[in-house]
N, C-alpha and C positions, 0 to 999 in steps of 0.2 A: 074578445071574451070580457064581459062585466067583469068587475071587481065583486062582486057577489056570485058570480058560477064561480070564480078564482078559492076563492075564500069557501064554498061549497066542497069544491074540489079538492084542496088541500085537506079538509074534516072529514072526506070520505077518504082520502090514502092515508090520513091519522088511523081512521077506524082500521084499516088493513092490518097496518104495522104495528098495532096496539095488539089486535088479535095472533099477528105472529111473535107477539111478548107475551102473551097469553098463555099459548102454547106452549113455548118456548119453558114459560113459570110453571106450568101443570106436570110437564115432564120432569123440569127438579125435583117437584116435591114429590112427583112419584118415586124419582130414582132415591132420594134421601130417605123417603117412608120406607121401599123397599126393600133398602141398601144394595141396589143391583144399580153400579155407574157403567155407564157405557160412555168410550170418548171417541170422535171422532176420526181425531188427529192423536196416536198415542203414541209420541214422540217429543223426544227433551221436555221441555217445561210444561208441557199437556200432561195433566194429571187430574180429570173430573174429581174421581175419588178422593185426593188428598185436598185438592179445592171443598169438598162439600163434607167432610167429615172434621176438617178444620173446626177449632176453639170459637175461629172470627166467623164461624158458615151460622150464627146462634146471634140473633138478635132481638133484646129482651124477653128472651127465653123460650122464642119461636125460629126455627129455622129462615133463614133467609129466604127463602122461594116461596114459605108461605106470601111473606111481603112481597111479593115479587108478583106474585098470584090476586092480594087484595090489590096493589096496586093498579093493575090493569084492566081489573074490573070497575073499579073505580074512575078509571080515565074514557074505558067505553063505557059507560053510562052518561059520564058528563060529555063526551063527545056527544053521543043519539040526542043527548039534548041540547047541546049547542047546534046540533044540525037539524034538529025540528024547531025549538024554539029559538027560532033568530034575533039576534040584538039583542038578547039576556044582558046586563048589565055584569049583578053575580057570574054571570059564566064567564063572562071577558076577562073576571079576576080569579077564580078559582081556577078553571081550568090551568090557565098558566102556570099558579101556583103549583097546583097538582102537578103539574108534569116538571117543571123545574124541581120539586121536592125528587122525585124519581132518579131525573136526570144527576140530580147531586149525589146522591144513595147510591147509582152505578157508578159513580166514576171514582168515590170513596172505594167503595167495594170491589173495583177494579185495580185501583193502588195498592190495595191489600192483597191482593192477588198477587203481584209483580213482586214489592215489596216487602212483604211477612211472610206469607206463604210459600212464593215464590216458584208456584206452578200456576197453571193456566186453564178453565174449565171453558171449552169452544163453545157451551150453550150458556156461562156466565158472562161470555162477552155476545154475545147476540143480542142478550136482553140488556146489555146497557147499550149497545149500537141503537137497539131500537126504543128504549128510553130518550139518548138524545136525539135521534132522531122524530123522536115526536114533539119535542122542546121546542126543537128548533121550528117544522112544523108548522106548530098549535102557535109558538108567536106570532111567526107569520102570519097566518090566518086570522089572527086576531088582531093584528096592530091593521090589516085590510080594513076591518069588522068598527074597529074602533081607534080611528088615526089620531081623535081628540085625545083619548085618553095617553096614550103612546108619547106623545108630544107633548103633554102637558108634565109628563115625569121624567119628560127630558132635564138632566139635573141644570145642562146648561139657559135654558130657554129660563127655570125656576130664578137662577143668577141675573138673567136682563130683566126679568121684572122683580128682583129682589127681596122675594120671597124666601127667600133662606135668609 
């Protein structure tokens, strides 16, 4: 398999796993608009409801899962277009960015879970499984896409030719 079907390949199980964060985001913000929590697992530290009615479920003054919701739409968009328009320069750096922004947001927002709150919402860890999971992903795919770049910001490679 080319390194371009690879790298195709990877931005089409992006697109999957992004849409099952999607989902994932649309049912929070239903359940939070609704106030109707349903949890899967509702045993010891599983608690959707006190996960989502939390102080910390409120960021800058919108519920989390809306972000959750913008974010995903935002990552399948710039994916459709990282998979039609191939070699996007901008996409090789946004994208990334984008989803590493994401990725950091769940795993904050996951510490807050464990740590402050100290219950567990089995659809707010979904969506950060599949935040990083697309991180990780979407770099790959794109250090495929762009090895130049990847290696140029290698901090060590910057050190031999003294650029720092």
């Amino acid at each position: 398999m080319t390194e371009s079907k690879k790298r195709s390949m990877l931005l089409r199980i992006s697109v999957v796993v992004a849409l099952i964060g999607f989902i994932d985001a649309l049912y929070l913000l239903y359940s939070a608009k609704a106030n109707i929590y349903r949890c899967l697992i509702d045993v010891g530290m599983f608690d959707c409801s006190a996960v989502s009615t939390h102080e910390r479920s409120i960021f800058l003054g919108v519920h989390v899962s809306l972000w959750g919701v913008l974010f995903y739409i935002t990552l399948i968009l710039l994916l459709f277009l990282s998979i039609f328009q191939q070699n996007k320069y901008w996409l090789s750096f946004f994208l990334p960015l984008t989803s590493l922004w994401g990725a950091g947001f769940s795993i904050y927002l996951t510490i807050v879970e464990f740590v402050v709150i100290k219950n567990i919402c089995e659809f707010c860890l979904l969506s950060a499984i599949c935040s990083i999971a697309l991180f990780v992903l979407i770099l790959i795919a794109k250090a495929k896409s762009f090895p130049k770049i990847y290696s140029d910001l290698d901090f060590w490679n910057m050190l031999k030719q003294n650029e720092i």
